[in-house]
N, CA, C and O of each residue as an XYZ file, in Angstrom:
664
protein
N      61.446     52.556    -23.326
C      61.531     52.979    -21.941
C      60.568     54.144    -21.721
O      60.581     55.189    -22.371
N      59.698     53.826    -20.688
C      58.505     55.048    -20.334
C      58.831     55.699    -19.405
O      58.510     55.192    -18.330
N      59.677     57.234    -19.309
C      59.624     58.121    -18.463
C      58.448     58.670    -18.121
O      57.560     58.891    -18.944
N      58.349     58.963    -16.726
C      57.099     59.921    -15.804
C      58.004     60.650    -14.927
O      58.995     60.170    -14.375
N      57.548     61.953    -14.835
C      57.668     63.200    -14.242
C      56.650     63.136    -13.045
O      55.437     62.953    -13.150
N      57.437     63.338    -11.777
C      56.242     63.860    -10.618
C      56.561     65.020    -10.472
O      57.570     65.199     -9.790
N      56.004     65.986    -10.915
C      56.643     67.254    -10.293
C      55.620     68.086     -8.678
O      54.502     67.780     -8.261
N      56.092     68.602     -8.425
C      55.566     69.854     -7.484
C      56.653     70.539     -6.572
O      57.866     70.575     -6.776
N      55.769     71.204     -5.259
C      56.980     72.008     -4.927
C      57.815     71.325     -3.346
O      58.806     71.721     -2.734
N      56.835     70.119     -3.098
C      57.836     69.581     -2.396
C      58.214     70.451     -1.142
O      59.382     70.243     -0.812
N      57.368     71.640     -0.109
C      57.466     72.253      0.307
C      57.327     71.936      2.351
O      57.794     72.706      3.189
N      56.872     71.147      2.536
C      58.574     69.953      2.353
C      57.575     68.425      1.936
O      56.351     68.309      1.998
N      58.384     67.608      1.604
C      58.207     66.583      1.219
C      56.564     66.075      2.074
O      56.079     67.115      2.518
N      55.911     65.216      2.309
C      54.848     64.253      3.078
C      54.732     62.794      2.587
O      54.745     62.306      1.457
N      54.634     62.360      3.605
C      54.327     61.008      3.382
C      52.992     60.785      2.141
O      52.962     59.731      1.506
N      52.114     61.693      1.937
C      51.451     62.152      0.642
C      52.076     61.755     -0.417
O      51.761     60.863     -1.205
N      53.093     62.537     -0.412
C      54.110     62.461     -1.876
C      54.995     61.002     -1.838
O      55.248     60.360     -2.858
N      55.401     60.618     -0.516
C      56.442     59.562     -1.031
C      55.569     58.348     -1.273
O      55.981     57.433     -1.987
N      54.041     58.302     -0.539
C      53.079     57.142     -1.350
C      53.259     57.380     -2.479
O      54.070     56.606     -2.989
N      52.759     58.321     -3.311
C      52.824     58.880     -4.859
C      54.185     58.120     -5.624
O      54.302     57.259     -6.496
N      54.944     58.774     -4.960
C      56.545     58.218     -5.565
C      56.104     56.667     -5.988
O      55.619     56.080     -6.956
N      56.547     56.402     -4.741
C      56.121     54.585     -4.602
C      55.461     54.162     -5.639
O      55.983     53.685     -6.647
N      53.827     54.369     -5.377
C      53.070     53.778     -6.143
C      53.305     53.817     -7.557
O      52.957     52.802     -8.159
N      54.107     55.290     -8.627
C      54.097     55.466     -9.708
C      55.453     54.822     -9.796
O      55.663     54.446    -10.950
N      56.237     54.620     -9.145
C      57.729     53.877     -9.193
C      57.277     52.605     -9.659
O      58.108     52.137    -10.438
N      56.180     51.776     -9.474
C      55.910     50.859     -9.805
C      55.106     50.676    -11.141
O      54.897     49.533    -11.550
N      54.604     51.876    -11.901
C      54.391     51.512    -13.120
C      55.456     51.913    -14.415
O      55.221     51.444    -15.528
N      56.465     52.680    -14.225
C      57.232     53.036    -15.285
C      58.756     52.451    -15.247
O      59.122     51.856    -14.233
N      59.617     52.615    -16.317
C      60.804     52.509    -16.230
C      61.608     53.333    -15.611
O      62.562     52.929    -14.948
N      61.299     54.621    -15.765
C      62.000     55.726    -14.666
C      61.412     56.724    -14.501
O      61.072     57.325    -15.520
N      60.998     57.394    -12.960
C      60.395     58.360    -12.493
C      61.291     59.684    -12.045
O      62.089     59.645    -11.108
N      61.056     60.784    -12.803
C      62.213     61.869    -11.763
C      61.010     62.296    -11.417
O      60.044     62.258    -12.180
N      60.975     62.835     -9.974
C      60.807     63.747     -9.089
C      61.005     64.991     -9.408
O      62.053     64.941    -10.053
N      60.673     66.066     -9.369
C      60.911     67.049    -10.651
C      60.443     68.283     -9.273
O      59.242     68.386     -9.022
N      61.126     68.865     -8.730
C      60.736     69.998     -7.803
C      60.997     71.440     -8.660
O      61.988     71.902     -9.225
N      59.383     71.990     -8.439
C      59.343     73.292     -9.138
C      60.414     74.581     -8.228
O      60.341     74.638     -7.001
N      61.066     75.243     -8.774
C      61.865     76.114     -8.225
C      60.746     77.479     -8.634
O      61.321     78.109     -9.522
N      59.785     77.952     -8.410
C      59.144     79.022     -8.659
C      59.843     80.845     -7.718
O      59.922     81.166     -6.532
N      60.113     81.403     -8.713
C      60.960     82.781     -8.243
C      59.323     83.693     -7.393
O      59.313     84.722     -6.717
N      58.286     82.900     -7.752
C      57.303     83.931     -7.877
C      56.685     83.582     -6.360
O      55.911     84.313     -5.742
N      57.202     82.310     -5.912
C      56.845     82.176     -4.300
C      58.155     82.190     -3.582
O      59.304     82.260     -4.020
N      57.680     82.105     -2.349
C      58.552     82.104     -1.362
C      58.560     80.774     -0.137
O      57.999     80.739      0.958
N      59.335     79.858     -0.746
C      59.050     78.412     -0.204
C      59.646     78.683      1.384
O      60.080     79.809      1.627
N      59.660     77.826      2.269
C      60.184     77.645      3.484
C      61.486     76.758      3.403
O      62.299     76.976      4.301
N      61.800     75.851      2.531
C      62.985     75.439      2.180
C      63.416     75.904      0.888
O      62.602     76.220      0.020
N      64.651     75.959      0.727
C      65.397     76.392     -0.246
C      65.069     75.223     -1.309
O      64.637     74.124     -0.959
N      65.394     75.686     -3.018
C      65.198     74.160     -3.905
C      66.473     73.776     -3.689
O      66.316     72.936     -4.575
N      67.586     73.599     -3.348
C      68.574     72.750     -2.645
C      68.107     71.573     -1.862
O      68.015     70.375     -2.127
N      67.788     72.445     -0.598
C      67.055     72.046      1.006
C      66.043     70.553      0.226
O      66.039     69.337      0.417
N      65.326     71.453     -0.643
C      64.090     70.630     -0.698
C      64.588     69.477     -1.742
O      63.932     68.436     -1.712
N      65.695     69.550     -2.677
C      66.431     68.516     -3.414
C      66.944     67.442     -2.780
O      66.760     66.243     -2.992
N      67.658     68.042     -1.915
C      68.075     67.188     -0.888
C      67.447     66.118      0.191
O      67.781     64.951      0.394
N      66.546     66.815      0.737
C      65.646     65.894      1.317
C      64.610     64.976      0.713
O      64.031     64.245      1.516
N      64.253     64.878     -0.637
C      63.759     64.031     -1.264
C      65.091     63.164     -1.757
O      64.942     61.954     -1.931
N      66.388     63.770     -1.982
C      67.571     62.762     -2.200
C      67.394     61.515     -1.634
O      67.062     60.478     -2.207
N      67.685     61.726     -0.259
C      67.646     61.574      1.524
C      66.920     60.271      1.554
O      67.403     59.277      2.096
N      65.388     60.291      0.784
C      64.251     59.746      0.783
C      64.509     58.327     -0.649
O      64.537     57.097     -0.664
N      64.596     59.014     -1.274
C      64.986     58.624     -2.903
C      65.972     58.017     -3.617
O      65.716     57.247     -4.543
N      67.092     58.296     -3.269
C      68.209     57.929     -3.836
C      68.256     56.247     -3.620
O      68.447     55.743     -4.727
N      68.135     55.120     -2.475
C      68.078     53.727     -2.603
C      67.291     53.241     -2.884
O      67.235     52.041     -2.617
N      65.867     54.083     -3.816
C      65.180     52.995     -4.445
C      65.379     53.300     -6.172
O      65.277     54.418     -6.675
N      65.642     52.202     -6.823
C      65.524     52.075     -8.133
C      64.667     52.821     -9.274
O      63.498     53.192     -9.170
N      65.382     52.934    -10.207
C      64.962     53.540    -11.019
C      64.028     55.374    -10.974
O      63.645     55.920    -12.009
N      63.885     55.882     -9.823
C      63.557     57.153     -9.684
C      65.074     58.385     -9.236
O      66.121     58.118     -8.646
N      64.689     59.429     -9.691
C      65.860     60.627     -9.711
C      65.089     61.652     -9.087
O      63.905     61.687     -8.752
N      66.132     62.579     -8.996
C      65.697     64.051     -8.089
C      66.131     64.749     -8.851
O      67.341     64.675     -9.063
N      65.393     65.630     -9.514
C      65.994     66.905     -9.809
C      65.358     68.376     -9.797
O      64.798     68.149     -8.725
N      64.933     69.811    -10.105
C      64.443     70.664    -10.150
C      64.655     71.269    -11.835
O      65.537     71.142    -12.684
N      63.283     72.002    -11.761
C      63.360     72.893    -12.619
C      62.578     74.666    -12.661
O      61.841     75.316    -11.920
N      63.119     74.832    -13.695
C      62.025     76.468    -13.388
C      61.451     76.355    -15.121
O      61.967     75.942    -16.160
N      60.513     76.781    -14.866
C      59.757     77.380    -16.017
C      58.089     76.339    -16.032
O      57.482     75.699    -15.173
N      57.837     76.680    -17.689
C      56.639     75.540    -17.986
C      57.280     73.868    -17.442
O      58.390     73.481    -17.077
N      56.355     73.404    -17.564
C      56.559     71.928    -16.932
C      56.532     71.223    -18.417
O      57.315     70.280    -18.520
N      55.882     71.482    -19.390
C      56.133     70.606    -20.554
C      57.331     71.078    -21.253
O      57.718     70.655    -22.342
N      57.809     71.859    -20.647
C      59.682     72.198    -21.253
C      60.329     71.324    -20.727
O      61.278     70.775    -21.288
N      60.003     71.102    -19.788
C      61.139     70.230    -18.736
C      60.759     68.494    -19.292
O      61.469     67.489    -19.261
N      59.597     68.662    -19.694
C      58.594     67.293    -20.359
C      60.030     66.555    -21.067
O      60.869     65.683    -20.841
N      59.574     67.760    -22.248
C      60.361     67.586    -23.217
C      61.639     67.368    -23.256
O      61.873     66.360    -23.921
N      62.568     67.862    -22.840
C      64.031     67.815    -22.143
C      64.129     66.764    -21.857
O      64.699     66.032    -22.666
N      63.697     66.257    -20.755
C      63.712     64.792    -20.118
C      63.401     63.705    -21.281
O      64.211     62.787    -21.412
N      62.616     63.744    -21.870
C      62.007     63.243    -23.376
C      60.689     61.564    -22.090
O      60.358     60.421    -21.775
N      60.645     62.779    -22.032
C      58.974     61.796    -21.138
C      57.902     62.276    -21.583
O      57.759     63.408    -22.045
N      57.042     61.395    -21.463
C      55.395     61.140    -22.054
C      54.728     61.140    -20.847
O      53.511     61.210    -21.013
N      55.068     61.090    -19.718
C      53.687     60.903    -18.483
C      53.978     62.125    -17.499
O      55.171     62.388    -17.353
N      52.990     62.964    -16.756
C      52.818     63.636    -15.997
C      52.401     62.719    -15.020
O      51.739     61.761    -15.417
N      52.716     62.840    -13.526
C      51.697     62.184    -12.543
C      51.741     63.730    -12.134
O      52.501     64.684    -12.302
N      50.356     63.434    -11.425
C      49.420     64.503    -10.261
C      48.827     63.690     -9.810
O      48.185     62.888    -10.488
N      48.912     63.675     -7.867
C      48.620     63.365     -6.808
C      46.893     63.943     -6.679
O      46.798     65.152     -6.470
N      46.107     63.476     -6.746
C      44.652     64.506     -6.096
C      43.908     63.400     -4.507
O      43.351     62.306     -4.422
N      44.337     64.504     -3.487
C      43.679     64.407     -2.395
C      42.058     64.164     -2.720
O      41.311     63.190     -2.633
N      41.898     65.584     -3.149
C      40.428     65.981     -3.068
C      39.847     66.289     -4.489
O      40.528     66.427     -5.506
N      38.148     66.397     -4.382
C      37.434     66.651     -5.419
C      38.457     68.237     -6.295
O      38.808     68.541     -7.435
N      38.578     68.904     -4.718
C      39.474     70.339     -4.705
C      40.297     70.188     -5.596
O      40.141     70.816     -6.643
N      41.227     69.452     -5.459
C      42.529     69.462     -6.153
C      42.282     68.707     -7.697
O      43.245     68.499     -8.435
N      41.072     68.380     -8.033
C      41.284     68.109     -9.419
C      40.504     68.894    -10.375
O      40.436     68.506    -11.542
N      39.919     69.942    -10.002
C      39.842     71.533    -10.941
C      40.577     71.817    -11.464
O      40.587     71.831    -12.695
N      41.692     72.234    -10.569
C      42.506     72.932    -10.976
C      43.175     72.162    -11.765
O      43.288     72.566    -12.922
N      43.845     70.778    -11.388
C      44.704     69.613    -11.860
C      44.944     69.518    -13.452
O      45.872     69.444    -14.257
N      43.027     69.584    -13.394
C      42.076     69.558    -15.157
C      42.383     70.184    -15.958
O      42.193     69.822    -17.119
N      42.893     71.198    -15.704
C      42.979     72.857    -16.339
C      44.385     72.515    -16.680
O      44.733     72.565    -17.860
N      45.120     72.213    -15.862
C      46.980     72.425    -16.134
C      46.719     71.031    -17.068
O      47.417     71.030    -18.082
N      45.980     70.032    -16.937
C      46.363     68.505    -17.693
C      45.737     68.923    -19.053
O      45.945     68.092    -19.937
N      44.967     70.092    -19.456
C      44.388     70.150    -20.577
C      45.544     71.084    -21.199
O      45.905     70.909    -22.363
N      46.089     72.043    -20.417
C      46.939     73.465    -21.393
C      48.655     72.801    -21.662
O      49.520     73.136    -22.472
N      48.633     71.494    -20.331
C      50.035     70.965    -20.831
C      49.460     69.852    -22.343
O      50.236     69.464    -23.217
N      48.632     69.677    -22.317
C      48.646     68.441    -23.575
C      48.178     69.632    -24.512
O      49.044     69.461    -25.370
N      47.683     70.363    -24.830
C      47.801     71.360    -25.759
C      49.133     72.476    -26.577
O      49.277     72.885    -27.729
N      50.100     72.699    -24.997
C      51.653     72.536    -25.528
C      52.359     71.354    -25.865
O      53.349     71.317    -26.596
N      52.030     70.768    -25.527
C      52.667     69.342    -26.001
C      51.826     68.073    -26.151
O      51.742     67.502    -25.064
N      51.143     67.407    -27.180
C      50.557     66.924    -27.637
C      50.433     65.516    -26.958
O      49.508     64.970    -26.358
N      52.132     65.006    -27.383
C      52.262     63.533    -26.804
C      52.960     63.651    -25.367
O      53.872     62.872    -25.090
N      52.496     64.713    -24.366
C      52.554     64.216    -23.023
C      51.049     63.928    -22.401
O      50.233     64.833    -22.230
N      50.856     62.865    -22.160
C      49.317     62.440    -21.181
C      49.693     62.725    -19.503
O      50.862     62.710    -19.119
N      48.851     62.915    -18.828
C      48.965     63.392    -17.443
C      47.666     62.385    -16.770
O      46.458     62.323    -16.997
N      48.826     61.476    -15.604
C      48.203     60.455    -15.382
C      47.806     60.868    -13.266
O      48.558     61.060    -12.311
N      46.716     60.841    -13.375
C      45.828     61.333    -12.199
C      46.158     59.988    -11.052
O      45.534     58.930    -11.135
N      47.020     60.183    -10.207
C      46.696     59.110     -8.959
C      46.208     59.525     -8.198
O      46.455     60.715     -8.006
N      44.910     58.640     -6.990
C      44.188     59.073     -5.456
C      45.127     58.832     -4.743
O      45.757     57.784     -4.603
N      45.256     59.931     -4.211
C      46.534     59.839     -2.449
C      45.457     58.527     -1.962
O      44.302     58.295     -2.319
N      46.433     57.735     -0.925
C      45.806     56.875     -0.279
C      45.034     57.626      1.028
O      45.412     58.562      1.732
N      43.937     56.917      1.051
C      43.217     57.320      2.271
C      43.944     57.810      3.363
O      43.547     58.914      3.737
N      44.724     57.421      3.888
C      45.006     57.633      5.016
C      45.882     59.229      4.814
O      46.096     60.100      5.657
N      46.196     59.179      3.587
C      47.288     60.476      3.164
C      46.519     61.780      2.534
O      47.151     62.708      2.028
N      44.738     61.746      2.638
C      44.247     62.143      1.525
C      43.755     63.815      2.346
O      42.804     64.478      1.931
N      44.524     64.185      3.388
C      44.177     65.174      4.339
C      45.928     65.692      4.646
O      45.905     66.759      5.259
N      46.930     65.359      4.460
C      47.799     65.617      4.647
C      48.161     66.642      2.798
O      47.702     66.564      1.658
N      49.077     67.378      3.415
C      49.513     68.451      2.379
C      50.853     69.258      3.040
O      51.030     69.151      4.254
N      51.557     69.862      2.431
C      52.868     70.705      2.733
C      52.303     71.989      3.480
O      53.029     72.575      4.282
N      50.932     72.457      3.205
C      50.660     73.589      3.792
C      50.631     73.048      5.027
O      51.344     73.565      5.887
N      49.833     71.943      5.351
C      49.639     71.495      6.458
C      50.241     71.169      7.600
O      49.932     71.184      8.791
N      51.656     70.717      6.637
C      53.069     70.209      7.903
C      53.283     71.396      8.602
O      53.463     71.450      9.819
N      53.254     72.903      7.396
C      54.150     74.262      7.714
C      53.217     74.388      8.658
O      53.830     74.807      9.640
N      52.116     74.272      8.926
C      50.878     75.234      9.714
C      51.004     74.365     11.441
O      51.202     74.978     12.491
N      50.884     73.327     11.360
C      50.974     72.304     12.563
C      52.529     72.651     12.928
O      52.734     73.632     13.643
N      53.347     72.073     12.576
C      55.025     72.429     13.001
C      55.090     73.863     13.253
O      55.808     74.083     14.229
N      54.517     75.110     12.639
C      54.623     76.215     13.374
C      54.409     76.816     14.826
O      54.942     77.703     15.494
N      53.377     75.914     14.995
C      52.567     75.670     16.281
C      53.580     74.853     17.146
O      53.798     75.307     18.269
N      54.084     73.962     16.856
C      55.077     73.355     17.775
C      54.243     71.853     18.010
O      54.363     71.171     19.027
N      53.497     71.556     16.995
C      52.518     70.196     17.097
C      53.032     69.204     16.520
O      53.901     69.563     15.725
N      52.872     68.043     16.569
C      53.517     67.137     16.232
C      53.547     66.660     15.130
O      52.409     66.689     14.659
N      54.351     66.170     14.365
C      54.115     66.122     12.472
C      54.708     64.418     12.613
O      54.559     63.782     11.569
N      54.917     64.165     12.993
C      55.982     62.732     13.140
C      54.784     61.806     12.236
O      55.179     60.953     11.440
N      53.655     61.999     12.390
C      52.685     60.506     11.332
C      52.542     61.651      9.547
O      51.954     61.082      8.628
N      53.038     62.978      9.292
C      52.224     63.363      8.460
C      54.094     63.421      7.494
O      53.923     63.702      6.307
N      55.171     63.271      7.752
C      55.818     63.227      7.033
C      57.051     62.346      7.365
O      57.376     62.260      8.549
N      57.861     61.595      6.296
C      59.296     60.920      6.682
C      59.796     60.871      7.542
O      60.385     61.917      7.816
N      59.935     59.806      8.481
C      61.018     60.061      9.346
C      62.539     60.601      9.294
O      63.295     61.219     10.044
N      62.579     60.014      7.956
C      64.247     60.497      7.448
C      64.579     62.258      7.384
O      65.616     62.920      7.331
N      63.028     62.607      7.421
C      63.217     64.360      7.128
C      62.517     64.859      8.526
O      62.498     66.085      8.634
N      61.947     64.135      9.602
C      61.160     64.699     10.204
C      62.294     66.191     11.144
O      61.963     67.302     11.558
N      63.490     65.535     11.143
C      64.570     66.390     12.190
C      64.833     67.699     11.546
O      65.209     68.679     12.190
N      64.541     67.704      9.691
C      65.172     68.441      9.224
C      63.783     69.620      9.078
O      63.808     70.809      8.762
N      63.062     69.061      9.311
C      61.450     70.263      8.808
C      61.818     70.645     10.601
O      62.000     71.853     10.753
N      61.948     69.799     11.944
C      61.586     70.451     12.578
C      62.492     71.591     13.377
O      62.275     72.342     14.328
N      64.126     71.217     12.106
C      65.257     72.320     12.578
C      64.835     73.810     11.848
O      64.865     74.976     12.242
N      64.405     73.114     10.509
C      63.894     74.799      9.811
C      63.089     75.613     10.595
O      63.259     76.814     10.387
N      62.048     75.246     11.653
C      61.102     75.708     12.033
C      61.826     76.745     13.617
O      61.343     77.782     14.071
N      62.901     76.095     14.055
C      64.191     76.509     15.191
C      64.842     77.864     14.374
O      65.211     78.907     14.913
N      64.871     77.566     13.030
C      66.062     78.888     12.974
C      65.204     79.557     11.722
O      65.764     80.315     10.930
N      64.110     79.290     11.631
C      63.212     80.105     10.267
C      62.605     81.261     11.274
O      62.591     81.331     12.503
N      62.120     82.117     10.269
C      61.146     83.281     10.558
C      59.711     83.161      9.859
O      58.856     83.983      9.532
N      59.829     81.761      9.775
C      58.277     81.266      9.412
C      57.628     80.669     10.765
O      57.822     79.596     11.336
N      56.838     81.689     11.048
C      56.114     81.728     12.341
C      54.372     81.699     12.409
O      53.699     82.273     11.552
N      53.766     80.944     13.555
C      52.011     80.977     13.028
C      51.797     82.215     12.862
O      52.706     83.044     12.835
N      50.786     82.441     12.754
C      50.188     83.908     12.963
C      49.257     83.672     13.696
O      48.567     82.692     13.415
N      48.927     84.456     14.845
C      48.384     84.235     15.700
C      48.264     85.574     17.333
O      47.608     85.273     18.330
């Protein structure tokens, strides 16, 4: 049985990520969803909030899980006892950096490989910064993330103190 890890921060979910899901749902035996709980940022949803709404998303299709973690990501590798990383890359942008984490995680841990998927075109401009920045504004997000979550990003934005700047 081949476990894969998607991790990130899920800040809030995008139709970005649930292509990702999808598409890697279809090459392994089981995928968790793996949301980073980082103490060192300050997300706009709680890792509850943000557990939950990938639940929401996740829970009736087969073989994928939700869960969070804190720390290195090849701790959590290991724990889980999985061999595959996925990372999503939009852009040329996003696979610098990608390179760097896929080289220092297979150097802590030998037998995890980190498997690179292209967001689909149509998803390859959408990002979590992006939902927060447009929905702050009061603009419409309804094509850039879930419908199942769209009510819940646009209640956070009603009772948050995450505001544009402007």
């Amino acid at each position: 049985m081949i476990t894969a890890i998607y991790p990130g921060s899920f800040d809030p979910v995008t139709n970005g990520h649930l292509d990702i899901v999808k598409r890697a749902n279809k090459l392994f035996d089981r995928l968790i969803v793996a949301v980073l709980d980082n103490p060192r940022k300050t997300p706009l949803f709680s890792i509850s909030e943000r557990v939950k709404m990938l639940q929401k998303l996740l829970d009736p299709i087969e073989n994928i899980e939700v869960d969070c973690y804190q720390g290195l990501l090849v701790d959590y590798v290991r724990k889980q006892k999985a061999t595959i990383i996925i990372k999503g890359l939009r852009a040329i942008s996003d696979f610098e950096f990608e390179f760097q984490m896929a080289l220092i995680n297979r150097k802590l841990e030998h037998r995890v490989e980190t498997l690179f998927m292209v967001a689909s075109s149509k998803y390859s401009y959408v990002s979590s910064s992006i939902v927060k920045e447009v929905a702050s504004y009061g603009g419409d997000i309804s094509y850039l993330v879930p419908k199942e979550v769209h009510s819940d990003i646009l209640n956070k934005f009603k009772t948050s103190k995450f505001k544009a700047n402007g």
